[in-house]
MIMI-622379 format. One record per residue (C-alpha): x, y, z. Coordinates in pm, whole numbers, padded with zeros to 5 digits, always signed. Layout:
<rs>
XYZ/...
</rs>
This chain:
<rs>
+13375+20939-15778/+13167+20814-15450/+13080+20463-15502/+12686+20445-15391/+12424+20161-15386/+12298+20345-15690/+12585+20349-15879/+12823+20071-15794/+12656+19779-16087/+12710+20069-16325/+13085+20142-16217/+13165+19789-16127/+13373+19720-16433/+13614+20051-16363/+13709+19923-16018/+14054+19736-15989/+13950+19447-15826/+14245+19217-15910/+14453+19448-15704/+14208+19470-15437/+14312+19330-15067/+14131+19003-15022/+13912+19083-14821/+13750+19344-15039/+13768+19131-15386/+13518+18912-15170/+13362+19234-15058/+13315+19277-15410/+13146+18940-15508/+12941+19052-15253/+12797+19428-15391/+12742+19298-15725/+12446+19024-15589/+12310+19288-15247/+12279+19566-15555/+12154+19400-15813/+11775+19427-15901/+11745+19736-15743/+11922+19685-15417/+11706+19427-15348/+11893+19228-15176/+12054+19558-14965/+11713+19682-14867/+11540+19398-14772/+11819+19291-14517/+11970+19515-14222/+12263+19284-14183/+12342+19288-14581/+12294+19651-14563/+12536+19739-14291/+12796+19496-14434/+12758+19650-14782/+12786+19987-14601/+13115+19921-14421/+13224+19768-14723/+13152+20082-14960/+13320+20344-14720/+13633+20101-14714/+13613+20100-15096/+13575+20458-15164/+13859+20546-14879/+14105+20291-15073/+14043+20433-15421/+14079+20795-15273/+14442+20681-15169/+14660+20568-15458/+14922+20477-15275/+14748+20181-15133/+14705+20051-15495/+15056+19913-15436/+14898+19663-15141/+14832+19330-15385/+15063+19421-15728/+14917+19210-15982/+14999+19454-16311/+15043+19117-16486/+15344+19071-16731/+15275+18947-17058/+15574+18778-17069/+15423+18500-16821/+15293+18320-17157/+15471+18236-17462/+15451+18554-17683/+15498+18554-18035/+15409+18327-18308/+15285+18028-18155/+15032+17728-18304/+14756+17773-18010/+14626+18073-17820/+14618+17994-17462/+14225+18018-17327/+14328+18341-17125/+14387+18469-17417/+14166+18401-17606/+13851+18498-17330/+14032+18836-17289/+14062+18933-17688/+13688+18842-17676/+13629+19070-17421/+13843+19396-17503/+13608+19294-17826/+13298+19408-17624/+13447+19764-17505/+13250+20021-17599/+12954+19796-17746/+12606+19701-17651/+12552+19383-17770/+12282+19129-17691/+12223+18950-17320/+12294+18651-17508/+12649+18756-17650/+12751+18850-17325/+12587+18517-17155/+12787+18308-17372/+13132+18476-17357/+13050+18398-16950/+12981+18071-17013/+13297+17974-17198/+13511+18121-16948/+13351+17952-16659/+13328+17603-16884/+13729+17696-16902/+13748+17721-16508/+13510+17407-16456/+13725+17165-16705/+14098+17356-16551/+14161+17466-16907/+14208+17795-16659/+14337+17797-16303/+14424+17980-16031/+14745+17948-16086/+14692+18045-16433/+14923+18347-16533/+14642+18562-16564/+14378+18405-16354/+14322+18744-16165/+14210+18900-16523/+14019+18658-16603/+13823+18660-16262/+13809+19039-16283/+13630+18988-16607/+13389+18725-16487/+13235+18962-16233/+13225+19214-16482/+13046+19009-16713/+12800+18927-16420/+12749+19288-16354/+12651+19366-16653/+12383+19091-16722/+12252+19215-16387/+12153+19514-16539/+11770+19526-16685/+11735+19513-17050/+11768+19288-17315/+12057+19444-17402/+12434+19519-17170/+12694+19736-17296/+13053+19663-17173/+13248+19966-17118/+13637+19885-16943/+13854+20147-16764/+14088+20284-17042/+14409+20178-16759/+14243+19792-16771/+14138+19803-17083/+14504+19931-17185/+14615+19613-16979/+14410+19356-17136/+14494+19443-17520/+14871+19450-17447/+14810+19095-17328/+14573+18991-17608/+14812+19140-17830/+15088+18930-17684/+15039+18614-17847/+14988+18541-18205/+14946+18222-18450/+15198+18143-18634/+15141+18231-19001/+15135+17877-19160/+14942+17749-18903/+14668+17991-18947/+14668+17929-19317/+14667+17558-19203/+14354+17661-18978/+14160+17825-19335/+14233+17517-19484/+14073+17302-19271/+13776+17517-19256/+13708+17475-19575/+13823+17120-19666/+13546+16912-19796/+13296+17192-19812/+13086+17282-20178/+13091+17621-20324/+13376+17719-20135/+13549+17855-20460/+13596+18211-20356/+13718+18109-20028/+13977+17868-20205/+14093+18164-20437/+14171+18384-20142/+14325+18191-19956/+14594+18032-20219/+14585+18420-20332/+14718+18482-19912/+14994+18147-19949/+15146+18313-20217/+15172+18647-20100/+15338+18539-19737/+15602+18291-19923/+15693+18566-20206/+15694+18869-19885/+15944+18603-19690/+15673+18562-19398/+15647+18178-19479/+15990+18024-19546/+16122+17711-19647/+16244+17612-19322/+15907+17713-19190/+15855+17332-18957/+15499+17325-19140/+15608+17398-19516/+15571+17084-19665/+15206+17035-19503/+15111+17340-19595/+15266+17311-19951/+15019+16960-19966/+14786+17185-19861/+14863+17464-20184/+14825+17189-20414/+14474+17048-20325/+14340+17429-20358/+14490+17420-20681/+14336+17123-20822/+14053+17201-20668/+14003+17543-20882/+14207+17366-21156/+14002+17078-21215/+13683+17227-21096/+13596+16973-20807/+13301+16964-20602/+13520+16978-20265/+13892+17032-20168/+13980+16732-20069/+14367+16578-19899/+14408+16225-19810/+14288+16128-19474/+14601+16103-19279/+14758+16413-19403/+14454+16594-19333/+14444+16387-18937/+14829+16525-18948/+14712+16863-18985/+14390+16866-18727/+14644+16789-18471/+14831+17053-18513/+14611+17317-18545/+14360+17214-18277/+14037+17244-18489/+13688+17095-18354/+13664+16906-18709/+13680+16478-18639/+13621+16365-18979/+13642+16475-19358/+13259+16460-19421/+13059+16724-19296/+12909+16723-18953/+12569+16538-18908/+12281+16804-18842/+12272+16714-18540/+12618+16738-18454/+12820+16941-18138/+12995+17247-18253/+13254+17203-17938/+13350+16824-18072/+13737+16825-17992/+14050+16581-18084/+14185+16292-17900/+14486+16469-17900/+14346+16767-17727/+14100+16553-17533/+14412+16357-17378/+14587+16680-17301/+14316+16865-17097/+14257+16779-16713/+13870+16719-16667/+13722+16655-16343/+13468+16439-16450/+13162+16244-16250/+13257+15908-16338/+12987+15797-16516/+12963+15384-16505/+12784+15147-16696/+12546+15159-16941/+12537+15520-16967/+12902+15591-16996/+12862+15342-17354/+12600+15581-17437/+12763+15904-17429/+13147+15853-17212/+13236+16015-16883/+13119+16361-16829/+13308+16670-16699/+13158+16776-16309/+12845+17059-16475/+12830+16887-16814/+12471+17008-17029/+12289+16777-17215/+11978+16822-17409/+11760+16506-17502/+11522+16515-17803/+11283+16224-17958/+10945+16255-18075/+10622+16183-17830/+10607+15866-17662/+10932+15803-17777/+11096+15695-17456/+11294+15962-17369/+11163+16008-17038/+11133+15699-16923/+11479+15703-17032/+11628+16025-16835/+11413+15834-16532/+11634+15570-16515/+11935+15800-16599/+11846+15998-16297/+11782+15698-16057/+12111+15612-16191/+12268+15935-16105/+12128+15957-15754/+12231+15589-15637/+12596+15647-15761/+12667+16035-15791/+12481+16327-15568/+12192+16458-15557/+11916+16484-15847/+11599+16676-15909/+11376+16556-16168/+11175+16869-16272/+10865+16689-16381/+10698+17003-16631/+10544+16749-16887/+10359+16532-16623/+10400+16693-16261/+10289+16461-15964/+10078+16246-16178/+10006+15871-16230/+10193+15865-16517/+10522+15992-16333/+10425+15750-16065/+10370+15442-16277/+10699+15525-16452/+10928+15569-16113/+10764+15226-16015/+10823+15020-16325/+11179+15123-16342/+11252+15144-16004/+11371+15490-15966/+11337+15530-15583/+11632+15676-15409/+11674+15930-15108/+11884+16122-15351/+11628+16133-15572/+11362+16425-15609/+11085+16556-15805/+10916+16897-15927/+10601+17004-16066/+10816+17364-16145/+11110+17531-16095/+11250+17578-15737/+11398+17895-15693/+11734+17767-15560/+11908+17466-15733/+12275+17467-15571/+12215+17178-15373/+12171+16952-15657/+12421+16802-15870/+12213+16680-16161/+11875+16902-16288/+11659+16760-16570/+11388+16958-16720/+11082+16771-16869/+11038+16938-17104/+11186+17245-17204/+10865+17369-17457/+10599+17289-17144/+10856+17531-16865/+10825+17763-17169/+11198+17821-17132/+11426+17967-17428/+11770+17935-17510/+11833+18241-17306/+11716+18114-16985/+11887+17781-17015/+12265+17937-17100/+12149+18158-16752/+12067+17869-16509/+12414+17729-16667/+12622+18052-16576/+12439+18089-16230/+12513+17707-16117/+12851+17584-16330/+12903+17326-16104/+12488+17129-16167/+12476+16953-16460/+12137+17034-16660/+11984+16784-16875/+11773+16962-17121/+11439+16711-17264/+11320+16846-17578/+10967+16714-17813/+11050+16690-18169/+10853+16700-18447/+10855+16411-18709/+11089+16577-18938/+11319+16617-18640/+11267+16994-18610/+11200+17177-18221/+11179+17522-18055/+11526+17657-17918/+11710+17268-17975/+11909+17322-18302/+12051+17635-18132/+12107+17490-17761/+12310+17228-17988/+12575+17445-18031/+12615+17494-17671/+12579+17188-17482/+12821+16910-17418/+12658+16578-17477/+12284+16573-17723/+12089+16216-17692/+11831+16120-17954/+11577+15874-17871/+11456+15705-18182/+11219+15377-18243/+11269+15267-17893/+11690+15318-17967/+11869+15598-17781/+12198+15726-17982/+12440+15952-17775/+12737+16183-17875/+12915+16455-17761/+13294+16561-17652/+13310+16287-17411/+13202+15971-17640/+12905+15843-17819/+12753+15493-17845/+12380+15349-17843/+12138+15184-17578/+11825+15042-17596/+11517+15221-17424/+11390+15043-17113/+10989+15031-17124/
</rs>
């Protein structure tokens, strides 16, 4: 098939990119922002049109020549990971079984926005690399993913190349966890949780069955926890208690080796950061962070480079007198911030508030709305999210489009804590701040701790 302006979004995800010569993967990159929105991009400029020209007819003459497939090999072994039963999935992994997932599917803008934004938080915190074993998947899939959010709708269906998609499930079927640890995994899912009784049954029903079937054997290296394990199901059904419950240390011994998000034995605070990780894991990934100083890095620890943030507190609160002086801060010691000031634009409020504090810095700069280009800033707040009338759709799209600008989200709650779009957006942001009674508490994957409001 003749790759067109018309048709190239829609075929995108077909091409082989990952064996493309370099200078047509960045070719590539290229197409999938000059065609989007109609071409828009390709029509309104006669030098973008006559590259994307040149670059189509040297596209369409490579695919019509299969021997020139050969130029860049990358038909990826899977034996470049460890395959078999293993305790952790490695994050290529894991983004491409999400994505083979998809094939066939049309699922929601915001499915396919949030698979994105994992594997470019991956990429952002090294978790992936270039040097990753299967980096060029991975990067074939992230302009995929782009192309299809760059078609209109609400909805994007993902629909691989039966060679690639062939590819990607021998590699997602590579590597699996280890029997014991995933029962190890269940366990800690449903460790001090109520009216988790069926779950309990099923799952000592599933221990039994993979010990009598010689899956699980006595010199498995993670019998004895998960025998510990066995025995508080047990008494839990036995005796009829409210939770299943292990002492603490066994229970720590376990979280570290399976790599759950869970911290403590009580349940998570409301409030709480679905993506809160172990020490142990913490100390073993390679963050590029800002290096936050001071009183903010008490308050919520140093940040990764593009961290999110979303800051919530009922109405004259403090919270942004707060983010104010966190963005002065921010501008004196780490890049460039703009202040998007929605609640208050370029009044005397804003003005009284940048002069008490002090918040006067080249690097500094203020909004009444939305600029249409953000890349030259390192830190964007938004005050507030209800008054820019932005949902939770929008904000997981500025993230994708600039992974590298950390967004600080400023939210009004009500006074039973409740607000539009926050209680999801805390499941996808890295740090949440709550300013309370002149008291701001942070926490997040990078730290927590508490400051006191300056007014």
């Amino acid at each position: 098939m003749t790759l067109t302006p018309n048709n190239y979004i829609e075929n995108s995800c077909k091409l082989p990119v990952h064996s493309f010569p370099k200078p047509m993967v960045k070719g590539h990159r290229l197409a999938l922002k000059a065609f989007a929105d109609n071409q828009a991009a390709y029509h309104a400029n006669a030098i973008v049109k006559s590259s994307m020209d040149h670059y189509l007819k040297a596209v369409n003459e490579w695919n019509a020549k299969p021997e020139k497939k050969t130029v860049r090999k990358t038909s990826t072994s899977v034996k470049k990971l460890p395959t078999g039963d293993i305790t952790r999935i490695s994050d290529e992994i894991r983004i491409i079984r999400r994505y083979t997932a998809l094939h066939g599917k049309v699922q929601s803008r915001l499915t396919v926005l949030r698979l994105l934004s994992s594997l470019q938080k991956a990429m952002i915190e090294k978790r992936i690399r270039k040097t990753s074993p299967y980096a060029q998947e991975t990067l074939q899939i992230q302009d995929q993913l782009i192309a299809a959010l760059n078609r209109k709708g609400e909805q994007a269906e993902i629909n691989i190349g039966k060679k690639y998609l062939e590819h990607y499930q021998q590699i997602a079927s590579s590597q699996r966890i280890k029997d014991s640890v995933a029962l190890l995994k269940r366990f800690v899912a449903i460790h001090g949780r109520e009216r988790v009784q069926e779950k309990a049954k099923r799952l000592i029903r599933d221990m039994e069955r993979l010990v009598k079937n010689g899956k699980i054997k006595k010199n498995d290296p993670y019998a004895l926890r998960l025998n510990n394990a066995y025995k508080s199901l047990k008494t839990y059904i036995r005796d009829k208690k409210s939770t299943p419950e292990i002492n603490s240390s066994e229970l720590n011994g376990i979280i570290g080796l399976v790599g759950n998000t869970v911290t403590s034995v009580k349940p998570a605070p409301e409030h709480s950061l679905k993506g809160v990780i172990s020490s142990q894991d913490l100390m073993n990934m390679d963050f590029e962070t800002i290096g936050l100083r001071g009183k903010f890095q008490e308050l919520i620890g140093d940040p990764s480079v593009g961290f999110t943030a979303m800051v919530f507190g009922q109405p004259k609160s403090g919270k942004s007198t707060l983010m104010l002086d966190f963005a002065h801060h921010l501008a004196v010691n780490h890049g460039e911030v703009l202040y998007v000031a929605f609640e208050e634009g370029y009044g005397y409020t804003l003005k009284e508030k940048i002069t008490r504090i002090g918040a006067i810095h080249p690097r500094l700069h203020f909004s009444e709305e939305m600029p249409g280009k953000l890349g030259a800033y390192d830190f964007v707040f938004i005050d507030s999210v209800s008054r820019a009338g932005m949902e939770l759709e929008d904000m997981i799209e500025l993230k994708n489009k600039y992974p590298r600008t950390s967004f600080i989200f400023i939210f009004h709650a009500t006074k039973d804590g409740k607000f539009k779009g926050g209680n999801e957006l805390a499941h996808e942001v890295d740090v949440i701040i709550e300013v309370e009674n002149g008291m701001a508490k942070g926490k997040g994957r990078f730290g927590q701790g508490e400051m006191r409001v300056r007014f």
